[in-house]
VOGU-3710 file (C-alpha; in Angstrom, 3 decimals, decimal comma):
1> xxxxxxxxxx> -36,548/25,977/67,852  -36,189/22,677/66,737  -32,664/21,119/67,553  -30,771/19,624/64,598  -29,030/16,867/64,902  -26,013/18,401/63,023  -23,039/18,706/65,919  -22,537/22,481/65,067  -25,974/23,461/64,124  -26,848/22,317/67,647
11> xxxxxxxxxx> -23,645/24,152/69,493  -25,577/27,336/67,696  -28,833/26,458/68,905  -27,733/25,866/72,574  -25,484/28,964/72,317  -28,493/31,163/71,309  -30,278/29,752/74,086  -27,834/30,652/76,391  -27,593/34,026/74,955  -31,038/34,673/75,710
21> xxxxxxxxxx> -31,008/33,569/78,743  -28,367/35,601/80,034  -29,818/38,661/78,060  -33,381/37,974/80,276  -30,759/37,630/83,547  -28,698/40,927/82,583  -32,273/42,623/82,212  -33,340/41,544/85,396  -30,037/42,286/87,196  -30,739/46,087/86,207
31> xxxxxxxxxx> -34,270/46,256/87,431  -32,935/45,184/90,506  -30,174/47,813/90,894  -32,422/50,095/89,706  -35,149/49,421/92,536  -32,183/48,413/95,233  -30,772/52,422/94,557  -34,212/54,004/94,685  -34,540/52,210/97,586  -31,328/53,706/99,521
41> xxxxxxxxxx> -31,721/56,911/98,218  -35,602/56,982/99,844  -34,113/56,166/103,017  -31,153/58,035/103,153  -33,690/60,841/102,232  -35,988/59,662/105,132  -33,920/59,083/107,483  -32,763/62,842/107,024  -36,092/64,528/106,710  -38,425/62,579/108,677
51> xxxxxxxxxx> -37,704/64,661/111,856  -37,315/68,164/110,378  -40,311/69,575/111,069  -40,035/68,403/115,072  -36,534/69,527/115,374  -37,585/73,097/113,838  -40,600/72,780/116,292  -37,906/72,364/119,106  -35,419/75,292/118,000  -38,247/77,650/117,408
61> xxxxxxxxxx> -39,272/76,873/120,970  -36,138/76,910/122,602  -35,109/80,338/120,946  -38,599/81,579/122,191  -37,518/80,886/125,690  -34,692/83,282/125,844  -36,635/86,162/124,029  -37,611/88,769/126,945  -40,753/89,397/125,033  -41,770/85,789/125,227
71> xxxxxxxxxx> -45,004/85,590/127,653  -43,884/83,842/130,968  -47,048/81,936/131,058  -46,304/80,359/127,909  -42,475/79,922/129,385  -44,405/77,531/131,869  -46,626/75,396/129,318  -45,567/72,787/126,648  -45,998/74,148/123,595  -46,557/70,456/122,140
81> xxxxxxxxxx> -48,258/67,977/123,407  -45,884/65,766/122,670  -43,171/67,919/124,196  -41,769/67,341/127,365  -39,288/70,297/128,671  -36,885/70,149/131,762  -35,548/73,176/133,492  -32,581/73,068/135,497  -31,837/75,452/137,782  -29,871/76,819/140,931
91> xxxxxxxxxx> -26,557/75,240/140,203  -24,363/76,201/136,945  -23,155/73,349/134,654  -20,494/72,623/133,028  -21,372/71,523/129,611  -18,159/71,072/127,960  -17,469/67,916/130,302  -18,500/64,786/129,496  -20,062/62,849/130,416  -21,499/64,453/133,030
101> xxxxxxxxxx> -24,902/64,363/135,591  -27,624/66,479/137,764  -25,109/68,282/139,776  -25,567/67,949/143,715  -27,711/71,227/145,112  -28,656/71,800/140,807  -32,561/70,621/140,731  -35,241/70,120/137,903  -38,366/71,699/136,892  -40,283/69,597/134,255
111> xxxxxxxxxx> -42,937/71,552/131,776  -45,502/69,560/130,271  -47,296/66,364/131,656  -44,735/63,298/132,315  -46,189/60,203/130,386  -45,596/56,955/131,514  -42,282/56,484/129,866  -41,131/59,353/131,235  -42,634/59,629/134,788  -39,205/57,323/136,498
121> xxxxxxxxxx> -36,547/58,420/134,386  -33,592/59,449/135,756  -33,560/63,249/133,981  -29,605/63,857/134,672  -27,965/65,225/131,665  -25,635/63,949/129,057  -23,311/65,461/126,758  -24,109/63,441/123,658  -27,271/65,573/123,845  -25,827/68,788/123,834
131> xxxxxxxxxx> -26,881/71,007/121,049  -27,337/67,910/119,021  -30,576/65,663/118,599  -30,685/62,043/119,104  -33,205/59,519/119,117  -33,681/57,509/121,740  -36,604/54,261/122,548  -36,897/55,137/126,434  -39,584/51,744/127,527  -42,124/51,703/124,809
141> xxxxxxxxxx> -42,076/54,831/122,353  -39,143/56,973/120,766  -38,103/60,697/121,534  -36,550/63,110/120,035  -33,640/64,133/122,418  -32,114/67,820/122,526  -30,141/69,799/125,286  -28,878/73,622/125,260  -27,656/76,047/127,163  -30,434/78,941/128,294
151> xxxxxxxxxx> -30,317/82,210/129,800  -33,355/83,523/131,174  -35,185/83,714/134,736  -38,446/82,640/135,380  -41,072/82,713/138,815  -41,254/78,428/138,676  -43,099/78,121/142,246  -45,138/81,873/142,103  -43,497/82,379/145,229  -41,653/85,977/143,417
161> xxxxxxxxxx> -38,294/84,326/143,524  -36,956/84,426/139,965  -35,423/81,411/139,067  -31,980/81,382/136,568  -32,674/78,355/134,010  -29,128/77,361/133,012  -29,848/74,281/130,580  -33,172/73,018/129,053  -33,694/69,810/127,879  -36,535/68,129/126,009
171> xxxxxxxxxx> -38,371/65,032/125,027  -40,260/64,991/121,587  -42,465/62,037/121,181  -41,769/61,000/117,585  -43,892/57,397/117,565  -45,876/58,741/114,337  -43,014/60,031/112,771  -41,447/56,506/112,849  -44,531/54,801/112,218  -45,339/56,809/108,998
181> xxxxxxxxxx> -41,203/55,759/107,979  -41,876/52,305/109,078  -45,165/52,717/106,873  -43,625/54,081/104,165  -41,008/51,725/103,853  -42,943/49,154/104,094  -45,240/50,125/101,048  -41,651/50,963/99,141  -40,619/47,011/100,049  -44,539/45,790/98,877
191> xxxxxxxxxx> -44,516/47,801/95,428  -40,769/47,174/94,931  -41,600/43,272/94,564  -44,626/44,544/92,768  -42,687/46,408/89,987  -39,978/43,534/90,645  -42,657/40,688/89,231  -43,508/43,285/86,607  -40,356/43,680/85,644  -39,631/39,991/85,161
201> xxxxxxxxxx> -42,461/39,853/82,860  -41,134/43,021/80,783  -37,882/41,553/80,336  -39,345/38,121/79,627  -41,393/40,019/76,871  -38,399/42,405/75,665  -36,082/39,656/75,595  -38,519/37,565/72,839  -38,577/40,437/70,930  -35,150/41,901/71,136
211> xxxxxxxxxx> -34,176/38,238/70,284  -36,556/37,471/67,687  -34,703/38,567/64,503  -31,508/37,370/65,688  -33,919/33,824/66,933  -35,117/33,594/63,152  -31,940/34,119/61,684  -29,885/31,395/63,469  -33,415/28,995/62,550  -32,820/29,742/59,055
221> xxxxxxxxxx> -28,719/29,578/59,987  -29,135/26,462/61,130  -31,829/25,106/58,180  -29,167/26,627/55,832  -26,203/24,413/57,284  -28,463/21,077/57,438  -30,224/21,926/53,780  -26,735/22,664/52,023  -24,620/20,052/53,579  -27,228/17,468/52,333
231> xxxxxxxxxx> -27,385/19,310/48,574  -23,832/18,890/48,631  -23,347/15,448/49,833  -25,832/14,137/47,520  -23,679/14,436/44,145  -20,647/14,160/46,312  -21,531/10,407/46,758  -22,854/9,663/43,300  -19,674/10,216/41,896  -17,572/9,041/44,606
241> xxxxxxxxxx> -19,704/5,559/43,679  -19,726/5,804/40,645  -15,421/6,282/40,432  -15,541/3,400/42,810  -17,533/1,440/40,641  -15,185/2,389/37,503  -11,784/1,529/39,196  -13,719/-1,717/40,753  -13,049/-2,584/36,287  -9,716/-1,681/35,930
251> xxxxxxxxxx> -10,182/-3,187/32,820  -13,176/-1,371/31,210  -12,706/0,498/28,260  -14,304/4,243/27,979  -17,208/3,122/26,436  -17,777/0,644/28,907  -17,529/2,879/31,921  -19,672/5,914/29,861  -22,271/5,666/31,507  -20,528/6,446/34,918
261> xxxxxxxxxx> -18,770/9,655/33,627  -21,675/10,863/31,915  -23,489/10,892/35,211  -20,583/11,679/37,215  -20,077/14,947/35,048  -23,950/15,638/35,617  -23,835/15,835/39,471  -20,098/17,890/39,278  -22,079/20,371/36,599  -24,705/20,341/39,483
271> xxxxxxxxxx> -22,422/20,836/42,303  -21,036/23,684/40,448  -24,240/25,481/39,913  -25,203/25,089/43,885  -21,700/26,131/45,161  -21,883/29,209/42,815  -25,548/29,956/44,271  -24,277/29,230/47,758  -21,784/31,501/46,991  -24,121/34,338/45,443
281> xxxxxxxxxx> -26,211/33,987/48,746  -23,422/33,886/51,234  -21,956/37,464/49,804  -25,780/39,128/50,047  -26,054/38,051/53,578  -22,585/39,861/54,066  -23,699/43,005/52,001  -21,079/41,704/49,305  -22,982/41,610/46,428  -21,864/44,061/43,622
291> xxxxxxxxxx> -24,355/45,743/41,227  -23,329/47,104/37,791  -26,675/49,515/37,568  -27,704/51,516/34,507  -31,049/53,195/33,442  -32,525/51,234/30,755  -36,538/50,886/29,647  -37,174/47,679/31,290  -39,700/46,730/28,243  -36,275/46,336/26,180
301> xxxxxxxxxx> -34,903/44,252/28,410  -37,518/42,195/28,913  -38,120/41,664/25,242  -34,731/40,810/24,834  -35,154/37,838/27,839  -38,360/36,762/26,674  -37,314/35,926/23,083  -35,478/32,865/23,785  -37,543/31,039/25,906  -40,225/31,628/23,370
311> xxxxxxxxxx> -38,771/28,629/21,274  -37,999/26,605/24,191  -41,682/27,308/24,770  -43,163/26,349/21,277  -40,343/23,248/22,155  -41,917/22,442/25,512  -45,896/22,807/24,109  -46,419/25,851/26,266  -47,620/29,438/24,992  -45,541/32,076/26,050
321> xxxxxxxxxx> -46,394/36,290/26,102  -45,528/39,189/27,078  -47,194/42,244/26,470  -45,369/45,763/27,915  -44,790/49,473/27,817  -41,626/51,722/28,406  -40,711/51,858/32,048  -37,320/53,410/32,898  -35,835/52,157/35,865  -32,164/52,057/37,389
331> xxxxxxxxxx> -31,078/48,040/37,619  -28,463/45,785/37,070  -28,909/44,195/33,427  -27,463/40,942/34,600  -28,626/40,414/37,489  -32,265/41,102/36,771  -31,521/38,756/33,577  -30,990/35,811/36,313  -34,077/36,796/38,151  -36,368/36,258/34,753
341> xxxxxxxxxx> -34,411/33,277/33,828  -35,260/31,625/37,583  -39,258/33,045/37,254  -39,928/31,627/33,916  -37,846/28,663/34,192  -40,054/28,023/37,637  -42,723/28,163/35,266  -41,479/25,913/32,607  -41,458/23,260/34,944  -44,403/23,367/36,699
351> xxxxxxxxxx> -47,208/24,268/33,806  -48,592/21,286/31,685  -48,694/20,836/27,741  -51,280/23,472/26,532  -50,675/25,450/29,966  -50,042/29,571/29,437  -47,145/31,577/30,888  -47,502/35,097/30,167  -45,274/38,418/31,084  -46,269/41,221/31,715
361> xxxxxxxxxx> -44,683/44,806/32,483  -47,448/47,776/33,691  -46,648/50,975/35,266  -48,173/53,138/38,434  -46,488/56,694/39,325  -43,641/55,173/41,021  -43,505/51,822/40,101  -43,037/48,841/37,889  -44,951/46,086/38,001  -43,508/42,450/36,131
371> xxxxxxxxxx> -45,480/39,779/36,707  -44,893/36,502/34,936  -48,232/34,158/35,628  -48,526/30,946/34,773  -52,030/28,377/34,504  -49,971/25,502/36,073  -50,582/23,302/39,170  -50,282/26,063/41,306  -48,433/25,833/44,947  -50,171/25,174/48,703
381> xxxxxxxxxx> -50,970/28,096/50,669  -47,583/27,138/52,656  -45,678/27,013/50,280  -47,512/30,628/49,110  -45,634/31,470/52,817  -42,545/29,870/52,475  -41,540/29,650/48,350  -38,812/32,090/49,055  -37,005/30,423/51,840  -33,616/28,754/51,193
391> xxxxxxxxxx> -33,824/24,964/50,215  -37,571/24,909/50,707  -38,964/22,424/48,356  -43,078/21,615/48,240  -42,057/18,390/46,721  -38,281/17,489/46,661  -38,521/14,205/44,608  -39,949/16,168/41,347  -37,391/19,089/41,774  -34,571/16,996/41,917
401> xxxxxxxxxx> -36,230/15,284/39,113  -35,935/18,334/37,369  -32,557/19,820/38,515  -33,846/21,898/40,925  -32,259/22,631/44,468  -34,549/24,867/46,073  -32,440/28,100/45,639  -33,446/29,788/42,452  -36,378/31,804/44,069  -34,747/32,844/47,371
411> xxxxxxxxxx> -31,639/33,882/44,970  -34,315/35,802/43,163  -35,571/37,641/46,116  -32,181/38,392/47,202  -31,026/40,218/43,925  -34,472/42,171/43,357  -34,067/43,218/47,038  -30,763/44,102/46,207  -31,869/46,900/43,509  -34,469/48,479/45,569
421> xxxxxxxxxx> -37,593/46,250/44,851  -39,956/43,682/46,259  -40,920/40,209/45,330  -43,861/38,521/46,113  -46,330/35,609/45,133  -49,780/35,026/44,996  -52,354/32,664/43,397  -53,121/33,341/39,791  -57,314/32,699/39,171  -58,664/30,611/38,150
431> xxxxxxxxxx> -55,460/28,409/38,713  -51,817/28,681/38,631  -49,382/31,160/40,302  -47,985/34,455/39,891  -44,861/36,356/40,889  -44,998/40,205/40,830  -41,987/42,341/41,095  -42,037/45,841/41,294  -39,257/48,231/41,248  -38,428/51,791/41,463
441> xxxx> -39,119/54,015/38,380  -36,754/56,544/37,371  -38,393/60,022/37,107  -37,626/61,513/33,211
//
């Protein structure tokens, strides 16, 4: 947007910005929360889960062991190869003590091939293990720690001599366990950035459109404040000069200083008729304005409107017609009274001697259709875009010329709007313009 140079209009401007940029912050803020919770929840849920399946693999195992029916042979083989089981035997332990070690005369019998990380260890055993699983790096890999109590005797040398195994304890390799969590959260980290980046884009983007309306109503906000404080300063200081300039002749008689009232009472008529539009426009945007509706045939009406200006017309060298049909509709007599007064008016002023201006009312299922054309000079194609915006003026010097302020058309959109209809403008052929209104028609 285009800063003004208006103090306040520019405290607006900057506050908007601001406001957007805190909007695109807030967005972002949530993403992030949003990603940062996923994130603890999938490792909270990892952390738990990751080693079900090998601590299942483990109790299943260990359960096995004290079954009578379970195969000695099997008793004497890891079941995983990633499993490493100790026996102890001989000596009874006391496994409520801790800590506590390999009693003296108590000795080990290990199942299943000691790796390299395993082959020095010292096996003694440790209460934190007890019937509860731990992880534990021993040199260069991670196992999967559990101890228990046993009951069951076993022939560990062949020699016949059955063996009591008092306590069992094994190691569960669980390197790909943590490398599929380590690989896992490490794709979480690379797509949370991912959708991160994304994100910033998507709020970028949701922020110019969540923003947009409320962008284009502090632009025209702002026009608004700069336009009307410039209408209203112009007559302001035409009569402040030209009281200054009668009291600079304290001596003048009336007819002397004539002249001077007769223009300052121009520019206070004119100041009258903007503040009352200003005012008209100020209680739409605040859903203020009041409508006094009744059904009437709109070709009445419109005959009745048209009449006048047909003199000022003949008057002004202009031809004026309408041509219509009945049309019931629900409006306010008034206020759609101001709106033909403003279209013709506009068309008064910018047709030639000789040019047309014709009215005229048609009819579709739904609808009626005014249009009042004219074969005058016709606007730009931007002002085509921008006729109905406040203060907009294609060429300010011959409106003022002609008492114009730049407010009868957007006050004419505002009260057709008001009952229910549509306003628009297009270029009449061969030359010229014309203004269509259509409103609701009132089923009989």
């Amino acid at each position: 947007m285009k800063k003004s140079k208006d103090s306040n209009a520019y405290w607006i401007q900057e506050n908007f910005q601001r406001y957007r940029i805190h909007f695109l912050i807030l967005n972002l803020f949530t993403f992030i929360l949003i990603i940062a919770l996923l994130g603890v929840i999938i490792v909270l849920s990892t952390n738990q889960r990751f080693y079900d399946s090998s601590k299942q693999d483990v109790l299943d195992y260990i359960a096995n062991l004290n079954s009578s029916t379970y195969d000695i042979k099997r008793k004497l083989k890891s079941p995983d190869p990633r499993m490493t089981l100790v026996y102890y035997y001989v000596e009874p332990l006391d496994l409520t003590s801790s800590p506590y070690g390999t009693l003296p005369g108590s000795k080990t019998y290990v199942v299943g091939s000691m790796d390299g990380d395993l082959e020095n260890l010292n096996l003694e055993l440790h209460s934190s293990f007890y019937q509860h699983f731990e992880v534990q790096k021993i040199n260069r890999s991670h196992y999967l720690i559990y101890s228990t109590k046993t009951n069951f005797k076993i022939d560990l040398d062949g020699s016949g001599d059955l063996k009591t195994i008092y306590c069992v304890k094994t190691y569960m390799n669980v390197d790909g366990e943590l490398n599929s969590k380590k690989n896992l959260i490490t794709t979480y980290v690379i797509s949370a950035i991912a959708i991160l980046v994304l994100c910033a884009f998507a709020s970028y983007f949701m922020m110019q459109r969540a923003t947009k309306p409320l962008g284009e109503f502090v632009d025209r906000h702002v026009s608004f404040i700069s336009d009307a404080s410039h209408e209203l300063r112009t007559p302001l200081a035409v009569v402040q000069s030209k009281l200054e300039n009668i009291m600079a002749h304290p001596d003048a008689t009336v007819y002397d200083v004539l002249e001077d009232l007769s223009v300052s009472l121009k520019e206070l008529s004119r100041l009258n008729r903007l503040t009352s539009e200003l005012l008209l426009l100020t209680r739409n945007d605040q859903n203020l304005t009041n409508l006094n509706t009744e059904v009437v045939n709109l070709d009445k009406v419109l005959e009745e409107i048209i009449e006048p200006f047909k003199e000022i017309a003949v008057i002004q060298e202009r031809n004026l017609s309408y041509q219509g049909m009945d049309a019931i509709v629900q409006i306010d007599r008034d206020k759609f009274r101001q709106i033909m007064i403003i279209l013709i008016d506009n068309a008064m002023k910018y047709t030639n001697i000789g040019d047309s201006i014709s009215v005229l009312l048609t009819c579709t299922n739904s609808k009626a259709i005014v249009e009042v054309k004219d074969t005058g000079i016709g606007i730009t194609e931007e002002t085509k875009n921008r006729i109905f915006e406040r203060f907009y003026r294609e060429e300010k010097a011959r409106n003022h010329e002609n008492g114009g302020n730049g407010l009868g058309l957007s006050i004419a959109k505002t009260l057709v709007e008001a009952m229910n209809g549509t306003i628009e403008v297009e270029h009449n052929e061969p030359k010229g313009t014309k203004f269509m209104i259509q409103l609701p028609k009132i089923k009989s």
